[in-house]
N, CA and C atoms as a LAMMPS dump frame, in Angstrom:
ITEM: TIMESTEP
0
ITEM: NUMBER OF ATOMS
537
ITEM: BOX BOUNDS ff ff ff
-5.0000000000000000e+02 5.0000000000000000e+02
-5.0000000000000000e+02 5.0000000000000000e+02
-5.0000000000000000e+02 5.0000000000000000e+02
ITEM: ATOMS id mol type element x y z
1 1 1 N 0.842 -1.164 0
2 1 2 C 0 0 0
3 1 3 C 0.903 1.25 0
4 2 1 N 0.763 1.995 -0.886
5 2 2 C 1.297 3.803 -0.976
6 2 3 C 1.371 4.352 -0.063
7 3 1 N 2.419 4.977 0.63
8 3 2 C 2.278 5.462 1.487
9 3 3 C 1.799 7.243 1.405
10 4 1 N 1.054 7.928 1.639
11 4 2 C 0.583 9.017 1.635
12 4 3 C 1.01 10.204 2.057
13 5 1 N 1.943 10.021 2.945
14 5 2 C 2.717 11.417 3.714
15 5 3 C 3.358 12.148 2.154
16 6 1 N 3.527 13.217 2.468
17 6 2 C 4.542 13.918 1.976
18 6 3 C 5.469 14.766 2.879
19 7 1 N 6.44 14.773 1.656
20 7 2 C 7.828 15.313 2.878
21 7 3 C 7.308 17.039 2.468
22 8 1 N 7.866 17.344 4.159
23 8 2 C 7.733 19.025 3.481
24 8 3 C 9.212 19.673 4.9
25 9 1 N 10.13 19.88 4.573
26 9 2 C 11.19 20.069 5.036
27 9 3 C 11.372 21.612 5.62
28 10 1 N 10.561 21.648 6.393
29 10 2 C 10.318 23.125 7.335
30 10 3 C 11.984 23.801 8.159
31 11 1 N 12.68 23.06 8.283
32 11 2 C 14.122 23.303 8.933
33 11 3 C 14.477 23.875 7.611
34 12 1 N 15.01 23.22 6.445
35 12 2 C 15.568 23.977 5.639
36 12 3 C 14.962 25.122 4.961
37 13 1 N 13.584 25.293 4.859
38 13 2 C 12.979 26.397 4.494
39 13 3 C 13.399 27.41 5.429
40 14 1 N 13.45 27.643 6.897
41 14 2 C 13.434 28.378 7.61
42 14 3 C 14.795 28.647 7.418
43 15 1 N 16.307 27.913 7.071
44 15 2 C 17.674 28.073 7.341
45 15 3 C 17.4 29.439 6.033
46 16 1 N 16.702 29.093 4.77
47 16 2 C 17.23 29.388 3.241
48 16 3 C 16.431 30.826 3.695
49 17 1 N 15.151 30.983 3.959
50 17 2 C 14.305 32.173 4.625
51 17 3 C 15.75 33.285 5.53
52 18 1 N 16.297 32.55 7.095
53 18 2 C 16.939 33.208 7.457
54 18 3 C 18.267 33.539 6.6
55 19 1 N 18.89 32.879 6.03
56 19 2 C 19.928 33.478 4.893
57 19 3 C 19.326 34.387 4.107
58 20 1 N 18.736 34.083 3.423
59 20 2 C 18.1 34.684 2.468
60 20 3 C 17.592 36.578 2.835
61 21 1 N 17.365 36.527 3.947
62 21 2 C 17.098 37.981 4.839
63 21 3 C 18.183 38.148 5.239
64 22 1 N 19.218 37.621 5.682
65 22 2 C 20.766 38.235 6.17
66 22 3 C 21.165 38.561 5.3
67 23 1 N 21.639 38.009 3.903
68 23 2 C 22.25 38.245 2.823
69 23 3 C 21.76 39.125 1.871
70 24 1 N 20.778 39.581 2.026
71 24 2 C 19.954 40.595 1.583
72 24 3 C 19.575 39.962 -0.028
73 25 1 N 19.18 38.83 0.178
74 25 2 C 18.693 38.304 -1.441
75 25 3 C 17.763 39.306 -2.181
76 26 1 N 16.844 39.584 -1.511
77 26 2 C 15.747 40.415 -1.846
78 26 3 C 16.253 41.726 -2.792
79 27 1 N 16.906 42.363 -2.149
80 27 2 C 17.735 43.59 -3.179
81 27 3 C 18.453 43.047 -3.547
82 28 1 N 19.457 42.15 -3.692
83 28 2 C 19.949 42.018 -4.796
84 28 3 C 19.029 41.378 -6.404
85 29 1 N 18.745 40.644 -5.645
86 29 2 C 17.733 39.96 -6.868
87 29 3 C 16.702 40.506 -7.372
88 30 1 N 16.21 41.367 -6.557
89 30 2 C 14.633 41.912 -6.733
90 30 3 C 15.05 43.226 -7.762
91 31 1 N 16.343 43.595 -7.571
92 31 2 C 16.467 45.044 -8.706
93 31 3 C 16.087 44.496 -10.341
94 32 1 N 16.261 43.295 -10.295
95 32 2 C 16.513 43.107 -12.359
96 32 3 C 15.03 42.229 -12.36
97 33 1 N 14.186 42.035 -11.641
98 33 2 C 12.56 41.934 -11.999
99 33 3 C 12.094 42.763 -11.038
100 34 1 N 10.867 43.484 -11.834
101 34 2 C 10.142 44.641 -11.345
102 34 3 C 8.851 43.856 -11.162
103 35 1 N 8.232 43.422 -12.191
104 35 2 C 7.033 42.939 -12.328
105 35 3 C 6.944 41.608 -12.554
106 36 1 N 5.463 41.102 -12.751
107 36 2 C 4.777 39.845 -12.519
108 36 3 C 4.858 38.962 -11.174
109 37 1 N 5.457 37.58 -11.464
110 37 2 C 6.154 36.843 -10.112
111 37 3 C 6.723 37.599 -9.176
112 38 1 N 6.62 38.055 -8.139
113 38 2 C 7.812 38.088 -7.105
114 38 3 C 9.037 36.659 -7.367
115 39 1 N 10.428 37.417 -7.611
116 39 2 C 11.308 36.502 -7.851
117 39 3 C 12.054 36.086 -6.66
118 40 1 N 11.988 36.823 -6.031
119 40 2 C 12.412 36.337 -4.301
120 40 3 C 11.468 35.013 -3.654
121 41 1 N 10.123 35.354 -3.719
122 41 2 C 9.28 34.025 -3.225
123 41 3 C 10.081 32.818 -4.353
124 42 1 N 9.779 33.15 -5.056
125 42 2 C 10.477 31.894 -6.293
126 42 3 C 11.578 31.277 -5.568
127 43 1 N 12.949 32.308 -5.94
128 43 2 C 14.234 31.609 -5.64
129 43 3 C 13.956 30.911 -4.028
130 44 1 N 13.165 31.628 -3.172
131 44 2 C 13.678 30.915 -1.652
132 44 3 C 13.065 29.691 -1.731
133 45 1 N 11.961 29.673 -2.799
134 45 2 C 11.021 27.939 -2.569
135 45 3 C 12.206 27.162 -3.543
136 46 1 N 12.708 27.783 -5.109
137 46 2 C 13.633 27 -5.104
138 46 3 C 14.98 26.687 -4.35
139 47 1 N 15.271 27.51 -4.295
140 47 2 C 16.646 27.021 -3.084
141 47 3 C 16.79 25.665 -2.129
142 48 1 N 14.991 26.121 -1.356
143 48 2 C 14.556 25.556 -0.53
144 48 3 C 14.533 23.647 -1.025
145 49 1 N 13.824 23.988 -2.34
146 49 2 C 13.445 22.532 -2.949
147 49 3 C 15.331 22.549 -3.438
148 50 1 N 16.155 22.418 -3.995
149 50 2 C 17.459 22.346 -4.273
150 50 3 C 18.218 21.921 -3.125
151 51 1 N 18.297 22.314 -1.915
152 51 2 C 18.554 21.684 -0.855
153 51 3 C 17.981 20.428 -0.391
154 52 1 N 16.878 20.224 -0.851
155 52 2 C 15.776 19.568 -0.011
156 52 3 C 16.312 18.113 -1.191
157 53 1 N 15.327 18.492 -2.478
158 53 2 C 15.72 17.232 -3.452
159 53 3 C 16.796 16.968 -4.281
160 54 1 N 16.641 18.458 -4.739
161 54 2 C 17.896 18.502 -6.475
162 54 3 C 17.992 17.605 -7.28
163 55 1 N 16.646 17.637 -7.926
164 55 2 C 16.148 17.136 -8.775
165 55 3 C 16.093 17.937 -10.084
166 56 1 N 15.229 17.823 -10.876
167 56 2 C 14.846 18.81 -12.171
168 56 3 C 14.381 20.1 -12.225
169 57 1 N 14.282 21.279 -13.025
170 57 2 C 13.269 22.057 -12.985
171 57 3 C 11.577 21.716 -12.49
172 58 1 N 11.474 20.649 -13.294
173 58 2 C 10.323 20.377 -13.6
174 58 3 C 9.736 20.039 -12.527
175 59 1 N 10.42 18.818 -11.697
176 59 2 C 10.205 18.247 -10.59
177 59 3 C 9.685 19.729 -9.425
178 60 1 N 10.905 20.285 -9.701
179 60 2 C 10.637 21.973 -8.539
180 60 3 C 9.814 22.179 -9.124
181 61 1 N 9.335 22.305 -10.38
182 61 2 C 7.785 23.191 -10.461
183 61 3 C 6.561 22.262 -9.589
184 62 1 N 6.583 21.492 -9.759
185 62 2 C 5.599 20.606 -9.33
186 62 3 C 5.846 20.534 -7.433
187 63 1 N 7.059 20.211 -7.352
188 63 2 C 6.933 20.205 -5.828
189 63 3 C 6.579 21.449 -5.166
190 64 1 N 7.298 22.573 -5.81
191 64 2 C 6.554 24.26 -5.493
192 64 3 C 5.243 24.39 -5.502
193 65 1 N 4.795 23.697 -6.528
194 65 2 C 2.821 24.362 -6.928
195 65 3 C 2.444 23.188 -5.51
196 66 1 N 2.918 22.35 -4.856
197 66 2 C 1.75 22.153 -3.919
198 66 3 C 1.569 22.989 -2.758
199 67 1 N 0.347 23.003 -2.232
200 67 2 C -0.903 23.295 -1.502
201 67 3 C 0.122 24.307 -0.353
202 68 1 N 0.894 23.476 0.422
203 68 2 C 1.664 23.53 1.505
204 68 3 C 2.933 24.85 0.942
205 69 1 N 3.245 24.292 0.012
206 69 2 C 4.507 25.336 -0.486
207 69 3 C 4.049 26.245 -0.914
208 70 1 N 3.2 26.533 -1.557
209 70 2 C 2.373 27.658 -2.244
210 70 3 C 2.354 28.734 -1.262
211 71 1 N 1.791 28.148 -0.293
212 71 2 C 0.978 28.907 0.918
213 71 3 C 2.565 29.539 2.035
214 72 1 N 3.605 28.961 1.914
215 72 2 C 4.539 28.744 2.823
216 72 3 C 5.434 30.199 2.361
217 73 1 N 5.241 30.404 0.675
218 73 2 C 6.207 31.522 0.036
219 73 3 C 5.543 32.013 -0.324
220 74 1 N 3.782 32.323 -0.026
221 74 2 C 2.932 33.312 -0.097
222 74 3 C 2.779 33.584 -2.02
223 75 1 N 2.835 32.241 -3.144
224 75 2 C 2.92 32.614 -3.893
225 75 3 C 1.867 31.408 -4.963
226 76 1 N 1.009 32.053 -6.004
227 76 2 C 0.215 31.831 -6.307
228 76 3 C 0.899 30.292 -7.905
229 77 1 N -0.433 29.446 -7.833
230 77 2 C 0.337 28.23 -8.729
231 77 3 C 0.317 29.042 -9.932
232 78 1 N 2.035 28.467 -10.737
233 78 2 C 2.868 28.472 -11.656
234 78 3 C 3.13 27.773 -12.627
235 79 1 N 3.709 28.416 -13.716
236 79 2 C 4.054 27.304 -14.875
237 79 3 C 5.344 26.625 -14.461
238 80 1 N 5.734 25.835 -15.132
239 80 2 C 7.557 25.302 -15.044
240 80 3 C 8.069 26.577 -15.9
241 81 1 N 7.419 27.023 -16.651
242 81 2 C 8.268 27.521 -17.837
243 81 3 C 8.539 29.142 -16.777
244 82 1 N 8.079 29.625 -15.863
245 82 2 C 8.11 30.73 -14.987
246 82 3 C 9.635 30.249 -14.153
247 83 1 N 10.057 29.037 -14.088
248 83 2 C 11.472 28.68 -13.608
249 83 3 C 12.423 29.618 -14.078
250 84 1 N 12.1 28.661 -15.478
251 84 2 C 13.27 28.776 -16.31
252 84 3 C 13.362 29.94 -16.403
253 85 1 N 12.443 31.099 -16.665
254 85 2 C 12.434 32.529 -17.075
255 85 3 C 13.18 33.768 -15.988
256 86 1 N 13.134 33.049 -14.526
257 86 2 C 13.814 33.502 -13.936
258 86 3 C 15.256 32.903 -13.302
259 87 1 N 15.403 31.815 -14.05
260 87 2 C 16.755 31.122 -14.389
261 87 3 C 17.255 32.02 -15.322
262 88 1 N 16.575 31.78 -16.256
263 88 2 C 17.342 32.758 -17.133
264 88 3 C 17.565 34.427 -17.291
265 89 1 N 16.598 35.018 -16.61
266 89 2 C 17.433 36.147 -15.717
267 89 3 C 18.126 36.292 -14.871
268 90 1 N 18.554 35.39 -14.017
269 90 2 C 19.725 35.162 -12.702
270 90 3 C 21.042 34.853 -13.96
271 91 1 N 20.916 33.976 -15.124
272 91 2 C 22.001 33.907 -15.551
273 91 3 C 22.216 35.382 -16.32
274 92 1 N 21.393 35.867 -16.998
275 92 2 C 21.772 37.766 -18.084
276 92 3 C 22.483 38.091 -16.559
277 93 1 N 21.799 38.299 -15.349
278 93 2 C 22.892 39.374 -15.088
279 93 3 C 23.836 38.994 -13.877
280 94 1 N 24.538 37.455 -13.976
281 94 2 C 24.831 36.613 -12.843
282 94 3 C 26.063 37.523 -12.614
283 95 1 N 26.771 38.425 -13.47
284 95 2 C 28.075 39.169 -12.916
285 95 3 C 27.76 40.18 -11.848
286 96 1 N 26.955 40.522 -11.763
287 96 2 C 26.395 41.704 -11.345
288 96 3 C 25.929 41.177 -9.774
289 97 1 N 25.136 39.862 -9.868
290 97 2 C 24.048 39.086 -8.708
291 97 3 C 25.75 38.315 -8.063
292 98 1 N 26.699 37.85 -8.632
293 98 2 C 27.9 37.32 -7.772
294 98 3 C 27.963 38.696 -7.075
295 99 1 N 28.894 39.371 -7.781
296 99 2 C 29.569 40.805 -6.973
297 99 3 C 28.957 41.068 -5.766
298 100 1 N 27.562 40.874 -6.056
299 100 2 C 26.669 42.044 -4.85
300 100 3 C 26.516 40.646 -4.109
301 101 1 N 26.743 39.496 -4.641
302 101 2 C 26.443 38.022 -3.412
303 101 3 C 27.518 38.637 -2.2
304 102 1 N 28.791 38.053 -2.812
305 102 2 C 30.141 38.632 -2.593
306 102 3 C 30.457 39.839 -1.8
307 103 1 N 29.867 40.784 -2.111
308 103 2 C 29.849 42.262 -1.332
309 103 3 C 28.967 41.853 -0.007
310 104 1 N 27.823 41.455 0.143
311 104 2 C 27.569 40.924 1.263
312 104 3 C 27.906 39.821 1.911
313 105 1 N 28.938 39.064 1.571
314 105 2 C 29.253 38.187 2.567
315 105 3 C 29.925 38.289 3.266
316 106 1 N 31.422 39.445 2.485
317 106 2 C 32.234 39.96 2.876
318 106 3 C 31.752 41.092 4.12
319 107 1 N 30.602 41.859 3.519
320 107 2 C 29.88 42.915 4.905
321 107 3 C 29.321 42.269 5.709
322 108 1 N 29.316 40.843 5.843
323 108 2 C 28.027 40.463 6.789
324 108 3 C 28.941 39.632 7.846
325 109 1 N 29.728 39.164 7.319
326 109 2 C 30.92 38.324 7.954
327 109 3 C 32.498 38.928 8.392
328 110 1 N 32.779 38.485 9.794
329 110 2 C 34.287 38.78 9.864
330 110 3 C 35.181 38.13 8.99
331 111 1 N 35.796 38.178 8.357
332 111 2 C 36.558 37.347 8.023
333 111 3 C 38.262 37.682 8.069
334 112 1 N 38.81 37.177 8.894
335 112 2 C 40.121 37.354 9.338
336 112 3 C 41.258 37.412 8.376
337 113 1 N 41.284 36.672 7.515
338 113 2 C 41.85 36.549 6.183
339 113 3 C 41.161 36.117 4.914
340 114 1 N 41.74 36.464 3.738
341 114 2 C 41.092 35.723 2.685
342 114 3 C 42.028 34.986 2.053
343 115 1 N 42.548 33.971 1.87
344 115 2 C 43.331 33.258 0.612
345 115 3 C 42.603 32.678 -0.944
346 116 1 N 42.895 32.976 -1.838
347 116 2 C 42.34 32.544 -2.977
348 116 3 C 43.738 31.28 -3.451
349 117 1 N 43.092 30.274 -3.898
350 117 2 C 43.264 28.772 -4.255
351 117 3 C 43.232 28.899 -5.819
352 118 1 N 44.263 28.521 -6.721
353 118 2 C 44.117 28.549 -8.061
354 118 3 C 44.808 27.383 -8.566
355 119 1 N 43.78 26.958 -9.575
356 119 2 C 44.332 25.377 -9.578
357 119 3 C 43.996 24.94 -11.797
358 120 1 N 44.762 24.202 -12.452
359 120 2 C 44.218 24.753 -13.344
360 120 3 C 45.011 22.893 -13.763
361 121 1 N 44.444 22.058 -15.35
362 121 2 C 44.752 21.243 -15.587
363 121 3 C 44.308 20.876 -16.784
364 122 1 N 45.305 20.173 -17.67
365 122 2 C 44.904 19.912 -18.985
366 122 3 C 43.832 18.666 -19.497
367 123 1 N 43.022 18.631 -20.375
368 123 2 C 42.415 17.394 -20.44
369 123 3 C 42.551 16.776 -22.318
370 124 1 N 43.297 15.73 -22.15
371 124 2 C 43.143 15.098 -23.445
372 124 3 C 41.608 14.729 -24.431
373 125 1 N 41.488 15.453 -24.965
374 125 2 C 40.151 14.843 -25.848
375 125 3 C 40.694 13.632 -26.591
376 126 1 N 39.361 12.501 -26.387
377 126 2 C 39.911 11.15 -27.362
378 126 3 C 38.641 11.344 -28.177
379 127 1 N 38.243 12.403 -28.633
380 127 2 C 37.164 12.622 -30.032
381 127 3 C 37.171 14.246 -30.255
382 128 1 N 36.459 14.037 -31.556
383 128 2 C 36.734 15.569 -31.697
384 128 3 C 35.204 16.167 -31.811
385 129 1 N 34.37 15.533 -31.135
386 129 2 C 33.516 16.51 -30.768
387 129 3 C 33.14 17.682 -30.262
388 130 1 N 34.131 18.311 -29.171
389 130 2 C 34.617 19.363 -28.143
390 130 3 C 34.948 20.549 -29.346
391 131 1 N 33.852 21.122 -29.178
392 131 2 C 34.218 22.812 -30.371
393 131 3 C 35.707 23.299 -29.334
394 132 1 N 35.992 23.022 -28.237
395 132 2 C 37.028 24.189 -27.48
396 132 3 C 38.583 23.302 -27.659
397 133 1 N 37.602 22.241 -28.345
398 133 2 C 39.72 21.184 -28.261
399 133 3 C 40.519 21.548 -29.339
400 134 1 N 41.84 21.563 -29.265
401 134 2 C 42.602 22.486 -29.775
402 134 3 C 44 21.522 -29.455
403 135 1 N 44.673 21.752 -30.805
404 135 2 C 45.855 20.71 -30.743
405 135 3 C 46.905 21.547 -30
406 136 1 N 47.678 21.471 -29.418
407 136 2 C 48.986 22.127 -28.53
408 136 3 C 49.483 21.436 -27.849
409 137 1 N 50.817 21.766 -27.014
410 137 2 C 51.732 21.148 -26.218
411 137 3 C 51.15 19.997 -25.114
412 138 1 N 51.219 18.806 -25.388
413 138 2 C 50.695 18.244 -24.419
414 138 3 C 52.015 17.869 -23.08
415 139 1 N 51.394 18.108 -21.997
416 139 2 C 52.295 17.728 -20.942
417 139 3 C 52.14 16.244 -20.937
418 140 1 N 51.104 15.263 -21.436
419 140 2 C 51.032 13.664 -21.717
420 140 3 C 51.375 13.244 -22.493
421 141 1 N 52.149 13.895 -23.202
422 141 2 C 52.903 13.621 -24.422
423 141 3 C 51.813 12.814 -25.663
424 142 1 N 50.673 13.379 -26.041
425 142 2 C 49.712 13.18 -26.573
426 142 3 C 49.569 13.754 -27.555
427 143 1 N 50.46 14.389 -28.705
428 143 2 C 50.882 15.548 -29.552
429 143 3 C 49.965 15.457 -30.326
430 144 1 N 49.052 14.309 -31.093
431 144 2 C 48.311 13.805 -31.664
432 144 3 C 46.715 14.359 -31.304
433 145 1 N 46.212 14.214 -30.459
434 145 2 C 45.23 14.32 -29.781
435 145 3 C 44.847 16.263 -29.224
436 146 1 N 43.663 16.37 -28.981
437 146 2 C 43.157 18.141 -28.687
438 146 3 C 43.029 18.249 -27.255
439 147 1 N 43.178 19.398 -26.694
440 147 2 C 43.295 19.482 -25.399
441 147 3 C 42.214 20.687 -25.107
442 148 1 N 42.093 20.733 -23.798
443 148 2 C 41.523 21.946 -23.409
444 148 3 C 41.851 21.795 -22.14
445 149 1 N 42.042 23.298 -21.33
446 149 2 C 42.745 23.779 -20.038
447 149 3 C 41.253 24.11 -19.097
448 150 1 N 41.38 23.797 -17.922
449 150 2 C 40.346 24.121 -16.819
450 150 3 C 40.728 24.806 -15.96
451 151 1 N 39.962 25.996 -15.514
452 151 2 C 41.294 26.749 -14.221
453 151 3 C 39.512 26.784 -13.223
454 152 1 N 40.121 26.483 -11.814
455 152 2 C 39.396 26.932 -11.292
456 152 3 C 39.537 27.659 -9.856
457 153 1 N 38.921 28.358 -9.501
458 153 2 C 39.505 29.285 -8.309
459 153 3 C 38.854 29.175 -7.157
460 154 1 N 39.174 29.56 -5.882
461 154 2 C 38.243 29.207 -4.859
462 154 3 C 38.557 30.307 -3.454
463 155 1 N 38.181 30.733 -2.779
464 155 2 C 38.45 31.473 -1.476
465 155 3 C 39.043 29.846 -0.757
466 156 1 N 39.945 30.406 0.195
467 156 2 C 40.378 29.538 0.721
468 156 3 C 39.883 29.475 2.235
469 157 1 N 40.418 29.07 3.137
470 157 2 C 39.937 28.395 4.372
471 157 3 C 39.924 29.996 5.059
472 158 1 N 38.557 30.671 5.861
473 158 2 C 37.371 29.585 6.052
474 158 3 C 36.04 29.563 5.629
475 159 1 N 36.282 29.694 4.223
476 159 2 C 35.389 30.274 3.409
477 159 3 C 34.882 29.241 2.682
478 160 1 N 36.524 28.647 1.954
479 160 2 C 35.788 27.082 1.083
480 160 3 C 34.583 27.785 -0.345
481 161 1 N 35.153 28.119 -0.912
482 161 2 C 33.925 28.587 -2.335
483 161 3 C 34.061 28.902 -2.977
484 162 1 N 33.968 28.457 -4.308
485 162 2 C 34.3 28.649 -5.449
486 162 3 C 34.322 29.686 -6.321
487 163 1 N 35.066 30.482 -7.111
488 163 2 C 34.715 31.574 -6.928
489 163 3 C 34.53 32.251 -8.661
490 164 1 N 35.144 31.067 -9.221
491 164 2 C 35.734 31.241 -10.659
492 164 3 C 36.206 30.093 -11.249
493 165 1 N 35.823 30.04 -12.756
494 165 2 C 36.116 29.106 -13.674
495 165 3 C 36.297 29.502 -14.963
496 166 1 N 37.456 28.828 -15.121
497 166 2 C 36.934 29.22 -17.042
498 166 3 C 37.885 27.769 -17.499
499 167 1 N 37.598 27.722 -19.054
500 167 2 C 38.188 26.66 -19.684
501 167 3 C 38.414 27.349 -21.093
502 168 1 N 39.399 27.255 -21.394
503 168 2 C 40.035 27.317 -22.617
504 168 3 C 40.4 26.812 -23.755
505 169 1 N 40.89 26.983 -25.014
506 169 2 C 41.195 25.711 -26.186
507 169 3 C 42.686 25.532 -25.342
508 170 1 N 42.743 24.056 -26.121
509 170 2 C 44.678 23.895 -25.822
510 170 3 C 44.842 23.795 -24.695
511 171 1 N 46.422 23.961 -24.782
512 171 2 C 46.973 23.753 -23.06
513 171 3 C 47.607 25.262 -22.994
514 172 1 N 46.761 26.276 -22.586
515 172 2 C 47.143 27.446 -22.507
516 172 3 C 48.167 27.794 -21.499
517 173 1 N 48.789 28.93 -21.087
518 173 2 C 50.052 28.97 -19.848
519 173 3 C 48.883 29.148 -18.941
520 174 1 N 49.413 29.036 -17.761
521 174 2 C 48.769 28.877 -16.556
522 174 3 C 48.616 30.287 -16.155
523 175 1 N 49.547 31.186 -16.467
524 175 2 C 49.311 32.269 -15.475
525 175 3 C 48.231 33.592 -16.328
526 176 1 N 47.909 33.006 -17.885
527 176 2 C 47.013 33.657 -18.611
528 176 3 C 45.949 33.022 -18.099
529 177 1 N 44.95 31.846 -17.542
530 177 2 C 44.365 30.99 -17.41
531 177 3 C 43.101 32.064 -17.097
532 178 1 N 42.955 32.708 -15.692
533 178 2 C 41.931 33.7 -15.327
534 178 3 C 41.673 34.673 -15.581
535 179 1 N 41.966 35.056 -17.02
536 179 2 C 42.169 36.611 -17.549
537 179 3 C 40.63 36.577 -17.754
């Protein structure tokens, strides 16, 4: 027999709620939508569901539109396609939504030091599907074969977070890597 409960994960709603008001999500996010959805109720139910399942869009639309969640982020049932639309405004102006993440974590938190972590590594392509692979110096002695470079960056201890990425054609020099 089915069992009938559903999960509804009230601890992490309340953690993503209290972040979400410390970190001042609301102005940052709320400047680049004016109208329709409130995009703040959105992101905290997704967050909320992303912590909770991390699953699909789709899945979050559906676990958002019930009864309980609806009522919990004060926000009326939705399409899936209302996700994506404010997915895809968090990504137009994600330089802008880091910085000001960033600017408040740094204002909201002591932080005694900062170290940044830079770490970067070549990867052999064995097809040439990869538009970014690019024949150059292989350190695997793979002269034959396309490469592409990964750099990635991170705040260091006690921060732990990632902060930057990029990938390149080839095996580019290392110290051009984060330009």
């Amino acid at each position: 027999m089915p069992n009938e409960n559903l999960s509804f994960p009230i601890g992490t709603i309340f953690t993503v709620k209290k972040y979400y008001k410390k970190l001042s999500f609301s102005e940052i996010l709320g400047k680049h939508k004016k109208r329709g959805r409130n995009i703040n109720s959105l992101m905290e139910a997704l967050l909320s569901y992303k912590l909770t399942e991390n699953q699909s869009i789709t899945k979050a639309a559906t676990w958002i539109n019930r009864e309980e969640v609806l009522d919990t982020f004060n926000l009326d049932s939705f399409e899936q396609r209302t996700l994506y639309r404010v997915l895809k405004l968090i990504g137009e102006n994600r330089e802008e939504i880091i910085a000001d993440v960033q600017t408040m974590i740094f204002n909201t938190f002591d932080f005694k030091h900062i170290n940044i972590n830079m770490d970067w590594t070549s990867f052999i392509l064995y097809d040439d599907k990869c538009p970014s692979g690019k024949h150059s110096y292989s350190h695997d002695y793979q002269p034959g074969k396309e490469q592409i470079t990964a750099g990635i960056s991170k705040i260091f201890s006690p921060i732990n977070v990632p902060i930057g990425m990029t990938v390149h054609e080839g095996n580019v020099e290392r110290p051009d890597s984060l330009r």
